[in-house]
N, C-alpha and C positions, 0 to 999 in steps of 0.2 A: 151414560157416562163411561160405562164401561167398553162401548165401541168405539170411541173417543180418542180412550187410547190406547186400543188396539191398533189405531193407524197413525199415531205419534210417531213411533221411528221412522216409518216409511216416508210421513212427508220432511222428515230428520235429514234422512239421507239424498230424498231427492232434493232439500234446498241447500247441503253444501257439495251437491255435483253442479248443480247452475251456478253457486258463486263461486267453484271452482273453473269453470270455461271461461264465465264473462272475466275472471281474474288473467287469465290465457290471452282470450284476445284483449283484453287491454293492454297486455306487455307488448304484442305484437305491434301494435299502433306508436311505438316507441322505435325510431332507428339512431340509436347507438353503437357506436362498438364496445363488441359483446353482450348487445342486447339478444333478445330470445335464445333459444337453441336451435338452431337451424337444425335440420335430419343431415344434409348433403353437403358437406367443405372437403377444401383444401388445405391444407399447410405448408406455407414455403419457408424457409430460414436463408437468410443474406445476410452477407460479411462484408464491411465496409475498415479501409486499413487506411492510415495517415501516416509518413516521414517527417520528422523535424528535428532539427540540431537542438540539441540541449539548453536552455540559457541560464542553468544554475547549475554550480560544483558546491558541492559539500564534504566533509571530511571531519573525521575528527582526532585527535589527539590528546594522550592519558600523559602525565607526572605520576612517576610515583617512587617516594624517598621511606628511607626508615630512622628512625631516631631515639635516643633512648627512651622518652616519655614522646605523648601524643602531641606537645606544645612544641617538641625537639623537630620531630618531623614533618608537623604541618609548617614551620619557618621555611625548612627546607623545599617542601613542597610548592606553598608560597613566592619564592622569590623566583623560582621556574614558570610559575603561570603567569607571575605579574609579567616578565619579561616575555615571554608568546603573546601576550594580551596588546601588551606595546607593539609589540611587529605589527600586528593584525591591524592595530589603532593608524599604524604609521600606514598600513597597505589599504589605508581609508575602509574598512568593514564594520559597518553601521555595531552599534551594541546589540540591536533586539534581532542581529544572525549570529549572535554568540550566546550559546545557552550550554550549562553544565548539565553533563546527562547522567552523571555517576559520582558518587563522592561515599569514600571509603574508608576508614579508621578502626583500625586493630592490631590486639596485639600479636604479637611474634613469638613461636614459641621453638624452643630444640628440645627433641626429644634422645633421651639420653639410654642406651639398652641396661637393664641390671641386671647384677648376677644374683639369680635367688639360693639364698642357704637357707630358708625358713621360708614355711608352707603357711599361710596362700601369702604370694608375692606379688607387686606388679610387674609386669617385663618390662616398662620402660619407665624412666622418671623426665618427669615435662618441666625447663625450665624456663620462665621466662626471659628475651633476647632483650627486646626492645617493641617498637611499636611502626606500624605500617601504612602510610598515607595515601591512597590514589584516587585522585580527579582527571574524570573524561569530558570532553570538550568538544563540541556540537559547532561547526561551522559554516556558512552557509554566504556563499561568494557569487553575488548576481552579476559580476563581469566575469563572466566565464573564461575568457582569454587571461584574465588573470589570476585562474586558481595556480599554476604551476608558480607564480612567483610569490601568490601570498603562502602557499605549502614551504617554500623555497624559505621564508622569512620567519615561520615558524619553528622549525629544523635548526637553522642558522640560531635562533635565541637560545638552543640547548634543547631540544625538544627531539625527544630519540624513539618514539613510538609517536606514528601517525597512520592510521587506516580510514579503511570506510571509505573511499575516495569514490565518488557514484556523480554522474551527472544527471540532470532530472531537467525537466520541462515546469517554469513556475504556475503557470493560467494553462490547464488542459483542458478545459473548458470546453472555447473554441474548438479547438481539436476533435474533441470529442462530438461536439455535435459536427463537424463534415464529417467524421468515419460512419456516424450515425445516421446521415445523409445516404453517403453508402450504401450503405449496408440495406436501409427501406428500397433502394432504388434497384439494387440487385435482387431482394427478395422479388418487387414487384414485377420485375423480367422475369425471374421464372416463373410467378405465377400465370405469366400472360402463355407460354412457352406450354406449361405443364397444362394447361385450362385448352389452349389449342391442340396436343395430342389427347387430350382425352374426351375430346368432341363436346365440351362445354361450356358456357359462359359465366364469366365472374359475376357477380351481382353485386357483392357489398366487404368490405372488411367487419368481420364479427369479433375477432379478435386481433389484438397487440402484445407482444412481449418483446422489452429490451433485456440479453441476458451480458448485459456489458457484464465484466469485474470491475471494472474500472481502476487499473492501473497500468500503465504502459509499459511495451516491452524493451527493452534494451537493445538495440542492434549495433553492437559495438561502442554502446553507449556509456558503460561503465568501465573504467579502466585502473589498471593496475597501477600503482605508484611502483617507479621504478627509479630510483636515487644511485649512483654512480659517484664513483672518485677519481678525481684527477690524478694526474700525476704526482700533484705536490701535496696529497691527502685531502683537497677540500671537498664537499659537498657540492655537486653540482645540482643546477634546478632538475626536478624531476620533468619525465617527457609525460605528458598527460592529453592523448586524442582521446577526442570527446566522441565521435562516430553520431551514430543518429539514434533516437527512440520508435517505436513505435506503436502507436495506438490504433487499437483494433475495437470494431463494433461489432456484435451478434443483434440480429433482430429475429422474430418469429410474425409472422402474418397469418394468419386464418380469415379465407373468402367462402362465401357462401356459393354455392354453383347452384346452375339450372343447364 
């Protein structure tokens, strides 16, 4: 008994080195990518780019009045958004691209310096003014040739603070996957390139990595509102080029070589 198991560990360890191998080559009998570890690769990375005009404007536009109570100024505030909303309505912009993205109520206060004759004082006294309303406004205009008249039509209803004016791309999707296209296609030349100066042959993709961000870039794509006055003080339509976007693909390949 006693010699028994004197050689318990030994056959211990030589049966999880055999179910360790036969574990090995089973993975190896597997061709996926990034299956095993191969000893000998490459790594190539390819940049795949796409141009396209924009076909959505968005912008948004803030109201904001004061009033002696919070009922004073939200009226006031109110009758300014209704009347933007009607432009918007008039310049045919579906409801569900009008979303409020900010909405603000507080009160107002002046603060007043005092003179201290008497120890401990405050230095200032706070009193209250009245109260303070602003609502910001999320727009979002899929005819693009007509964001400069629906901005033009907001302005015009009383509307004196307008920003954020960006063009975007609605489905980059598509896009995305040709830059993606790309980008595999130029890794795959250089690895045919890199695999021929270093005197050996690809054999398999072991690994993939897409390091998209996925957001596109702007190439003159975003533009400044720029409002002008006539001669006879009116508001003219602002000039709004749209320029192009661009989207950009990163890939990574890793080839097994021999």
């Amino acid at each position: 008994m006693e010699t028994i198991k004197k050689y318990v560990p030994a056959v211990a360890i030589v049966l999880i080195a055999f179910l360790a191998i036969q574990t090995i080559n089973g993975l190896k009998t597997y061709h996926y990518i990034g299956s095993g570890v191969p000893e000998n690769v490459i790594s190539v990375s390819g940049d795949g780019e796409v141009f396209a005009t924009p076909d959505v404007a968005t912008f948004t536009w803030t109201v904001t009045e004061t009033g002696k109570d919070v009922k004073d100024a939200q009226t006031k505030a109110s009758a300014k958004v209704n009347a933007a909303l009607a432009s918007l309505e008039k310049n045919n912009i579906d409801k569900k691209d009008i979303k409020t993205i900010n909405f603000n109520a507080y009160p107002k206060y002046e603060y007043n310096q005092v003179v201290c004759v008497t120890y401990p004082c405050s230095s200032s006294k706070q009193t209250l003014v009245g109260y303070e309303v602003s609502q910001t406004i999320l727009v979002k205009v899929r005819a693009v040739d007509e964001a400069a008249k629906v901005i033009d039509g907001v302005t015009s209803s009383g509307i004196s603070e307008v920003s954020s004016v960006s063009f975007t791309i609605d489905d980059e999707d598509a896009l995305m996957t040709d830059a993606r296209a790309q980008a595999i296609k130029d890794a795959k030349e250089k690895a045919e390139v890199l695999a021929k100066d270093l005197g050996v042959d690809l054999v398999r993709i072991v690994n993939f990595s897409d390091n998209n961000g996925g957001y596109p870039i702007p190439m003159y794509g975003k533009a400044e509102m720029s409002v002008s006055m006539d001669g006879a003080g009116n508001q003219s339509a602002p000039s709004l080029p749209t320029g192009q976007n661009k989207i950009t693909s990163k890939v990574t390949i890793t080839y097994e070589v021999r």
